[in-house]
GUFIDREN-297540 format. One line per field, with one value per atom (N, C-alpha, C): x, y, z; atom name. Coordinates in Angstrom, 2 decimals, decimal comma. Layout:
REM GUFIDREN-297540
X X:...;
Y Y:...;
Z Z:...;
site CA:...;
This chain:
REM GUFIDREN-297540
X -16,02:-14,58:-13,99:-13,23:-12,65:-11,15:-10,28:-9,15:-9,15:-8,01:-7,75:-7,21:-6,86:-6,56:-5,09:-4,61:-3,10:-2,16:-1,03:0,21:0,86:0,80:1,35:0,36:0,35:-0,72:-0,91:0,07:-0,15:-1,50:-1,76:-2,66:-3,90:-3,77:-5,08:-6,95:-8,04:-8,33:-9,48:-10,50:-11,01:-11,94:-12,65:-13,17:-12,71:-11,35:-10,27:-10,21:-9,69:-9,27:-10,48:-11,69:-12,39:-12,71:-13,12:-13,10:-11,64:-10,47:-9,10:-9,58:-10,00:-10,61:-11,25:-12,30:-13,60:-13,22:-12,39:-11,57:-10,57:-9,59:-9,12:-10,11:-10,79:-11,78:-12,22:-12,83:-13,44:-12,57:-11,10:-9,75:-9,65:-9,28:-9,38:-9,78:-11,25:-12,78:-12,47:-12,26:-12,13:-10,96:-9,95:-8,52:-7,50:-7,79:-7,10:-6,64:-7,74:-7,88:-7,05:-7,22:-6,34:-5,06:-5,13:-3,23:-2,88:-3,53:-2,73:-2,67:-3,80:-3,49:-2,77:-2,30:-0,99:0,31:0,48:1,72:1,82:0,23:0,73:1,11:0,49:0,75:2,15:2,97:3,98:4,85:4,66:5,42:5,27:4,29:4,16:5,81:6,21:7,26:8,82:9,94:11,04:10,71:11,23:11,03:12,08:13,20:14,27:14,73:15,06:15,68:14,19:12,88:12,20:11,29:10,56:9,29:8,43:8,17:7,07:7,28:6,89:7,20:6,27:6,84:6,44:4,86:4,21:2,73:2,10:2,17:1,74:1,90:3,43:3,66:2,42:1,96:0,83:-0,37:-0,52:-2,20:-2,38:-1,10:-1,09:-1,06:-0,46:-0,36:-2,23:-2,46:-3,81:-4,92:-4,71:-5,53:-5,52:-4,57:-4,18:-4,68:-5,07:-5,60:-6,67:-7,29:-9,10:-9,22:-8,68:-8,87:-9,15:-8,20:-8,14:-9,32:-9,86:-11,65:-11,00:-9,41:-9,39:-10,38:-10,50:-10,97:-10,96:-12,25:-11,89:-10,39:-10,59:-9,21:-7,89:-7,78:-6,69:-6,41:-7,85:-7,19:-5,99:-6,83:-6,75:-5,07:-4,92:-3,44:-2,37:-3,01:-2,08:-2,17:-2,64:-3,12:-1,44:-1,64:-0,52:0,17:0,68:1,42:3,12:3,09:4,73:4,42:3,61:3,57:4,40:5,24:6,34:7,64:7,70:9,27:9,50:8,68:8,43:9,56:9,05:9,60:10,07:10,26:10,99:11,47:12,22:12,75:13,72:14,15:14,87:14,06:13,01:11,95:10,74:10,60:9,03:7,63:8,14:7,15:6,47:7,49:7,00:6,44:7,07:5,91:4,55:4,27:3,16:2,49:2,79:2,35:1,55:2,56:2,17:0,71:1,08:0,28:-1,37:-1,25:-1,93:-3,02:-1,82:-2,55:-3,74:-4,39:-6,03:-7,17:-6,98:-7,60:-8,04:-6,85:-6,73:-6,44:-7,40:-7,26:-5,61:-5,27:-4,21:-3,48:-4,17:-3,12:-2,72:-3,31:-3,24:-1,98:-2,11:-1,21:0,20:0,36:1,30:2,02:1,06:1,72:2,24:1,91:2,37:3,69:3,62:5,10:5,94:5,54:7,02:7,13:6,20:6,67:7,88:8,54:9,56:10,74:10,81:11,38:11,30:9,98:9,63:10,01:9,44:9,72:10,97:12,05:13,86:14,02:13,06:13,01:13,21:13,34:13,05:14,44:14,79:16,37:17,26:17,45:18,25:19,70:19,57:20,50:21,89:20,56:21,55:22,06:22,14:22,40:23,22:23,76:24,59:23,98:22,72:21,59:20,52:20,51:19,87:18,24:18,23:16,71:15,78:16,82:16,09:15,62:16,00:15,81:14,40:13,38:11,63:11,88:12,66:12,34:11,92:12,49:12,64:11,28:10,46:8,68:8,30:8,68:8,23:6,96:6,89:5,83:4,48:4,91:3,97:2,48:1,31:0,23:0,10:0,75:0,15:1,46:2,54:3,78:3,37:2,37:2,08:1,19:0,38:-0,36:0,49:1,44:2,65:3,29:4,02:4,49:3,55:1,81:1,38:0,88:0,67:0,91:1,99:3,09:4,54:4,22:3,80:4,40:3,07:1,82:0,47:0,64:0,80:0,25:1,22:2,77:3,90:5,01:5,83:6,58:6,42:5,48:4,84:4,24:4,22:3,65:4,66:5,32:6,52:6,28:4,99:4,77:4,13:4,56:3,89:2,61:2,92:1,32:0,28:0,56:-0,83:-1,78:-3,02:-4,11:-4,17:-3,62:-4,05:-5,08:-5,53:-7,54:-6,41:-7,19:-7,14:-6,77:-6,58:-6,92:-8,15:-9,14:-10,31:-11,17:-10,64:-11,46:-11,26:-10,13:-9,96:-10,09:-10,18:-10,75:-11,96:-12,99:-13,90:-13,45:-12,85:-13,05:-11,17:-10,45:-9,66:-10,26:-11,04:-11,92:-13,12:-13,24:-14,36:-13,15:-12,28:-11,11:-10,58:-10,19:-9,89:-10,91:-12,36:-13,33:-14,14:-13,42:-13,00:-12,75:-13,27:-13,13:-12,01:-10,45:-9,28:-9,39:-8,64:-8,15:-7,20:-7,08:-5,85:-4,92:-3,55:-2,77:-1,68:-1,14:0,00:1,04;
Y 9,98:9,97:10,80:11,60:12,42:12,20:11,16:11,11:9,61:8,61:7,63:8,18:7,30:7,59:7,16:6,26:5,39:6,08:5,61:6,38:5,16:4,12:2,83:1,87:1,35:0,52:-0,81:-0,98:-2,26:-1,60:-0,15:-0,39:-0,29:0,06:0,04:-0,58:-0,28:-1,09:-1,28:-2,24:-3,00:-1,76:-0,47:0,33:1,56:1,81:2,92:2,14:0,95:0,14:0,63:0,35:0,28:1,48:2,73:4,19:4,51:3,82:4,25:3,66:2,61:1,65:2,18:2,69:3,53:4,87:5,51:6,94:6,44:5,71:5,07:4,49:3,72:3,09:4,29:6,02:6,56:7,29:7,67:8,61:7,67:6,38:5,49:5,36:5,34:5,72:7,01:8,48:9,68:9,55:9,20:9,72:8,33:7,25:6,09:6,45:6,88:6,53:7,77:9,16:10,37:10,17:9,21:9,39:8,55:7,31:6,58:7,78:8,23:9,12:9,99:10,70:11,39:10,94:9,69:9,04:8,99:8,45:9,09:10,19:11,05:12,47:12,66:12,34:12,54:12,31:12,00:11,08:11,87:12,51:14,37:15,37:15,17:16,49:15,76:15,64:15,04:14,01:14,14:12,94:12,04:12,31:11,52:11,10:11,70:10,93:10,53:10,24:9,89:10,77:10,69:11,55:11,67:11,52:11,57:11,39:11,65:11,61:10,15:10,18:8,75:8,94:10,20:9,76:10,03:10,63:9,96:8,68:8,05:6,65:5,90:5,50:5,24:5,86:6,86:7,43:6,36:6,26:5,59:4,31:3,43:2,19:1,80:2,67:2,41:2,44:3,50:3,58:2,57:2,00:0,90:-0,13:-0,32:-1,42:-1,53:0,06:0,02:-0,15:0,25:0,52:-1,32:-1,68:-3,72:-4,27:-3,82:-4,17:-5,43:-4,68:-5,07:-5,15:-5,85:-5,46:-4,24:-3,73:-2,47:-2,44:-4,02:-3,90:-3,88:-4,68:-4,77:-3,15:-2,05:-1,22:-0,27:-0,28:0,10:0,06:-1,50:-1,97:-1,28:-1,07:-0,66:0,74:1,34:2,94:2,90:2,26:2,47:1,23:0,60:-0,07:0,44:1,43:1,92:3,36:3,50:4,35:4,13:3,06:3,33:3,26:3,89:4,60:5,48:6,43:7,96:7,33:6,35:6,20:4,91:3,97:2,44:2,45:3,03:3,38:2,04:1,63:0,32:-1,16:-1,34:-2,38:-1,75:-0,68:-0,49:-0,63:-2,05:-3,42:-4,06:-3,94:-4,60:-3,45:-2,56:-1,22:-0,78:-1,00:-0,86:-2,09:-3,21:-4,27:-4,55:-4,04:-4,01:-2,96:-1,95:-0,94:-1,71:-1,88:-2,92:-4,11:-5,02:-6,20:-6,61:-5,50:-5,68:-5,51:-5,32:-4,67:-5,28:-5,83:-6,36:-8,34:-8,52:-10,39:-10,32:-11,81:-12,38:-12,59:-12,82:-12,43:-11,50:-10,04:-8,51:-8,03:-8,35:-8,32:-8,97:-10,49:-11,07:-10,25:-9,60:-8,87:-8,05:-7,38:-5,72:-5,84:-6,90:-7,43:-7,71:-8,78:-9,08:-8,49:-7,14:-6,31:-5,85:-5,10:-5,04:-5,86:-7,28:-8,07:-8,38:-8,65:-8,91:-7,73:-6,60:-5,72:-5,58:-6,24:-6,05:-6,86:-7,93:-8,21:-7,52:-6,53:-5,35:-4,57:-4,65:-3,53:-4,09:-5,02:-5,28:-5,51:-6,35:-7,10:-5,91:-4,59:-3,24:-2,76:-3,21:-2,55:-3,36:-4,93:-5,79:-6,91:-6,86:-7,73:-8,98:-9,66:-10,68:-10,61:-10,48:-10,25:-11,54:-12,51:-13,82:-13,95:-13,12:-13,56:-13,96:-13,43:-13,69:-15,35:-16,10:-17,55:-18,37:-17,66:-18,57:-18,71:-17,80:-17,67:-18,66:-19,08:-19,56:-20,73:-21,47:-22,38:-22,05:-20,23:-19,70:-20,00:-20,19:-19,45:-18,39:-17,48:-15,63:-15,65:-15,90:-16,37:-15,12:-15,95:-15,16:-14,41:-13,88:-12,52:-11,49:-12,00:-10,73:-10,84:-11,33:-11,11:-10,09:-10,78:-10,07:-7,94:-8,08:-7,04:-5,98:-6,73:-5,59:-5,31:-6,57:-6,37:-5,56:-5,33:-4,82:-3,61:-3,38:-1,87:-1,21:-1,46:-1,45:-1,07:-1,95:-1,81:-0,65:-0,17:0,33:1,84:2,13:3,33:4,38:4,58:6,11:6,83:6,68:7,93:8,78:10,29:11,38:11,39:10,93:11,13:10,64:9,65:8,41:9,06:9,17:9,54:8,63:9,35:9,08:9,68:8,85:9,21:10,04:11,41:11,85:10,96:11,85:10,96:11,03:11,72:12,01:10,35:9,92:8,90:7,29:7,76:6,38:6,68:7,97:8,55:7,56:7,18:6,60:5,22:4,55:3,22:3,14:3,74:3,93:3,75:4,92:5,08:3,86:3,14:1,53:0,75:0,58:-0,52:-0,42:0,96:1,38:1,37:1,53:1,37:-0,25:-1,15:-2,53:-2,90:-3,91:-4,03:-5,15:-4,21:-4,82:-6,28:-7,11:-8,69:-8,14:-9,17:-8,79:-10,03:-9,66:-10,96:-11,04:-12,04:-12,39:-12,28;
Z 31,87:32,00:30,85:31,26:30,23:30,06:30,78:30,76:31,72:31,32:32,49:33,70:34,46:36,18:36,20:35,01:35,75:34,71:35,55:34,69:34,30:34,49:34,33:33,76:32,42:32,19:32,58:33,76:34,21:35,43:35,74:36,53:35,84:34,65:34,17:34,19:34,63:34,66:33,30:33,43:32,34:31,49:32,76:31,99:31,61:32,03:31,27:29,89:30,26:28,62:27,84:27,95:26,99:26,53:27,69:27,48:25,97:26,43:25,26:24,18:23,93:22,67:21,92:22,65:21,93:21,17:21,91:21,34:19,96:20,52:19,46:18,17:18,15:16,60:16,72:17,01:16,67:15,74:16,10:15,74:14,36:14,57:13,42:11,99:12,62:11,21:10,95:11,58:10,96:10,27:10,65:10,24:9,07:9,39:8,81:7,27:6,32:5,55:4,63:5,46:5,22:5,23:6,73:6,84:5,81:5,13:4,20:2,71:2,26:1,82:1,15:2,82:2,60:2,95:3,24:2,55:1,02:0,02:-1,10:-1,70:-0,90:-1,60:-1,23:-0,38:-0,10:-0,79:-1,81:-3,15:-3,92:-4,35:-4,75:-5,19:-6,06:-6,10:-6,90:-6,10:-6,88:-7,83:-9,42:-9,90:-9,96:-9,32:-9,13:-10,12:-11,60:-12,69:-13,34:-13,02:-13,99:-14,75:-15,39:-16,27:-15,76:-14,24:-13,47:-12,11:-11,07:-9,79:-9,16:-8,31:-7,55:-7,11:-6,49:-6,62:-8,56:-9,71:-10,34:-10,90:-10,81:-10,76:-9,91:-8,85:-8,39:-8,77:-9,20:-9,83:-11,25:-12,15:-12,92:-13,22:-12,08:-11,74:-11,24:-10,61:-9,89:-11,77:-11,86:-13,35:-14,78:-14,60:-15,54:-14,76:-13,59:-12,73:-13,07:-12,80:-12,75:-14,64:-15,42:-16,70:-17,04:-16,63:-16,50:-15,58:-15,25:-14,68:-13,66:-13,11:-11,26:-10,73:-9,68:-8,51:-7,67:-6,70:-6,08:-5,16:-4,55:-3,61:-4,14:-5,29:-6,18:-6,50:-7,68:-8,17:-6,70:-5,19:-4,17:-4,10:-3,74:-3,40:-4,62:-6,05:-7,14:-6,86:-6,36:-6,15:-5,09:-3,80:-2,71:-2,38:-3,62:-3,63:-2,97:-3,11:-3,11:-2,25:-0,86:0,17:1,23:1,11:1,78:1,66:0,34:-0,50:0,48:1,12:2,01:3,17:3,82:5,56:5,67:4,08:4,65:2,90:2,60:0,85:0,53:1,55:1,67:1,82:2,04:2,34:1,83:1,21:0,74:0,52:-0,17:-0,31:1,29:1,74:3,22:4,25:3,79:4,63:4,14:3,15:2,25:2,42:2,62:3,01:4,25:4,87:6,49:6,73:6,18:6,13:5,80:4,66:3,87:4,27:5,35:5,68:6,18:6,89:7,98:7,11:5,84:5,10:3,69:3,70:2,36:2,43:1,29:1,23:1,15:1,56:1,59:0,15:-0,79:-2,09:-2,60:-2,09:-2,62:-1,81:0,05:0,57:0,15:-0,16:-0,94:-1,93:-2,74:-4,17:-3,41:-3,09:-2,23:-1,48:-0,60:-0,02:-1,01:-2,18:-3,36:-4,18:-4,23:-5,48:-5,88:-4,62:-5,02:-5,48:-5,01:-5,82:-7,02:-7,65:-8,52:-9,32:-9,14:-10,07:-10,70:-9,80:-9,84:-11,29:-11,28:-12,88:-14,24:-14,44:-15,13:-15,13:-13,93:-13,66:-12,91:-11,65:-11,01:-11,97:-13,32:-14,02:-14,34:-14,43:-15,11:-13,81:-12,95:-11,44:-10,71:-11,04:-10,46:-9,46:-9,77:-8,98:-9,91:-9,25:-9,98:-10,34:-11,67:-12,30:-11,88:-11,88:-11,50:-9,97:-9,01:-7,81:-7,11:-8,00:-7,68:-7,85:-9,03:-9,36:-7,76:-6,93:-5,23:-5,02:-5,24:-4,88:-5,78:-7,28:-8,30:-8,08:-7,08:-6,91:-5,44:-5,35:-4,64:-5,30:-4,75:-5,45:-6,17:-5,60:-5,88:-6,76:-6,81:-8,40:-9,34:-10,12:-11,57:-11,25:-10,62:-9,92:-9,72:-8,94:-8,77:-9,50:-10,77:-11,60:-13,06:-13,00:-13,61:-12,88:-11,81:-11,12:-12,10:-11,75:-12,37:-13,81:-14,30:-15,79:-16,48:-16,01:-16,57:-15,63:-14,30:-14,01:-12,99:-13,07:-11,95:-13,22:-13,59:-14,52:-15,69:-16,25:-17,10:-17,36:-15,48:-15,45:-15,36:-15,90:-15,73:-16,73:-17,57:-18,95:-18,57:-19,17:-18,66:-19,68:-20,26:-21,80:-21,43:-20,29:-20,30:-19,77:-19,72:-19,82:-18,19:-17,21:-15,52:-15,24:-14,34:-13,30:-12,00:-11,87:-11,01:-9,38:-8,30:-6,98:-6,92:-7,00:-6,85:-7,21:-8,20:-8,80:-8,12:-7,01:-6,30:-4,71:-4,21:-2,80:-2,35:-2,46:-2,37:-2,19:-3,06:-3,09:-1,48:-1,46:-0,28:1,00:1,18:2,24:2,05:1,09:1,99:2,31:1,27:1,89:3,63:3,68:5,43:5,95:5,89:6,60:7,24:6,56:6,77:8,19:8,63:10,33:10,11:10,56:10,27:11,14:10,29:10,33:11,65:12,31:13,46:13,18:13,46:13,21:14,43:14,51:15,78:15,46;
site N:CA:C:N:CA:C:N:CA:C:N:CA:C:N:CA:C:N:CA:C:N:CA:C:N:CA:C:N:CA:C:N:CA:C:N:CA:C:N:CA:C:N:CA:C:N:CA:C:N:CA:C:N:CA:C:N:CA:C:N:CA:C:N:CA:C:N:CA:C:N:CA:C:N:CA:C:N:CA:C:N:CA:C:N:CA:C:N:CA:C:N:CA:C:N:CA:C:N:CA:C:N:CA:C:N:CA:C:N:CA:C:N:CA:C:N:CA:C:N:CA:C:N:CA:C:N:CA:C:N:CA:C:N:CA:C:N:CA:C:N:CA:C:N:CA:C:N:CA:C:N:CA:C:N:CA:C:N:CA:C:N:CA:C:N:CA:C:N:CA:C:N:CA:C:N:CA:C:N:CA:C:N:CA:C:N:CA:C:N:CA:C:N:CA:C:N:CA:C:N:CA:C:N:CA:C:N:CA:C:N:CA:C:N:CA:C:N:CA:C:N:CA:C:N:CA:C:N:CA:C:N:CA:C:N:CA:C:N:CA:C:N:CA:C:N:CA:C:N:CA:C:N:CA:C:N:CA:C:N:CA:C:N:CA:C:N:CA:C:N:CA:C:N:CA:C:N:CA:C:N:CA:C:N:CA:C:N:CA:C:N:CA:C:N:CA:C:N:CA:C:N:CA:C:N:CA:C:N:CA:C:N:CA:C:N:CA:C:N:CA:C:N:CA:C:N:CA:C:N:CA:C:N:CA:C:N:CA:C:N:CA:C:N:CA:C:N:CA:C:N:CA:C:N:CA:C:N:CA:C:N:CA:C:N:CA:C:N:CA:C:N:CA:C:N:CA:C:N:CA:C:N:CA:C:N:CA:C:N:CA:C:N:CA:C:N:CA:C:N:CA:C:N:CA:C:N:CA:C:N:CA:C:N:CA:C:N:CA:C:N:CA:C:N:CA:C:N:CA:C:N:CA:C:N:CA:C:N:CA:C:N:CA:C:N:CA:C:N:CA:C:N:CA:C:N:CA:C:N:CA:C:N:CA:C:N:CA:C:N:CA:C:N:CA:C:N:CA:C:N:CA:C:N:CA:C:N:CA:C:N:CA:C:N:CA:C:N:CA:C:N:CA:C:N:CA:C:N:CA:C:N:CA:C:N:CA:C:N:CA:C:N:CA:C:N:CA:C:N:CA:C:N:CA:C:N:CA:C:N:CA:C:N:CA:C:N:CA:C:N:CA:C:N:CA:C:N:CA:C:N:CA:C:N:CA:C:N:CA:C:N:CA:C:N:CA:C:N:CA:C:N:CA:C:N:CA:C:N:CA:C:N:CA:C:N:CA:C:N:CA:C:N:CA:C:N:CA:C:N:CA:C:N:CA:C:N:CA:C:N:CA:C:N:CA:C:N:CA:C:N:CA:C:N:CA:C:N:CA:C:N:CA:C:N:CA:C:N:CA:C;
């Protein structure tokens, strides 16, 4: 079969489905791990007011992770924590999250979703927003994980001096995280 038969997938039947399945996990394993990728690189260029642009902000966040003898998935999640400033700049945290979730344990995902709140700790107060607003999570598990998140390898990384690891040095450990036989959820 080189193509299905229906134009309507209600006619689909059980061995078109599986013929699309198979193409799909193959497109998947080649490509997943690129396209996340280049959502970071896409962060590449304007520094918007800071000393560094938004992908070395993540080369550096990721490097202060691995430098802290993280975990591979952790330095991973600190690497593309903030890949979806690009296409959800308003919810970030939760696009990066989402992105995130099949892949990654349930507390890495957690951080990744409240980062951006948490991080507001730091600036919201100078902006007319409440620094306190993370306190609502305060008797979460993952609480002081994501608070330590911001304040060790999030909060911290906007210096151009710091001695950042290439992408090169976290390519590898990306590509096992996406190579992960994603969690499915409802």
């Amino acid at each position: 079969m080189d193509t299905i038969d229906f134009t309507q997938m209600k006619d689909g039947t059980q061995l078109e489905y599986q013929f699309l399945g198979d193409l799909l996990d193959a497109h998947i394993q080649a490509n997943l791990a690129d396209n996340v990728l280049g959502l970071l690189k896409a962060m590449a260029g304007p520094k918007l007011g800071y000393k560094i642009d938004r992908y070395q902000h993540s080369l550096q966040s990721a490097t202060r992770a691995m430098r802290d003898d993280a975990d591979e998935e952790t330095v991973v999640c600190a690497l593309l924590h903030d890949i979806g400033d690009t296409i959800a700049p308003e919810n970030h945290s939760a696009a990066a999250a989402a992105i995130l979730r099949p892949y990654v344990g349930e507390k890495n995902y957690w951080i990744i979703a409240h980062h951006g709140l948490f991080q507001g700790y730091y600036f919201f107060h100078h902006i007319g927003g409440d620094r306190d607003g993370r306190e609502r999570y305060r008797d979460h598990p993952h609480f002081e994980a994501c608070a330590a998140f911001c304040e060790r390898w999030d909060q911290n990384s906007f210096d151009p001096d710091y001695d950042t690891a290439p992408l090169s040095a976290f390519k590898p450990a990306v590509r096992r995280i996406f190579a992960r036989t994603p969690r499915a959820f409802a």
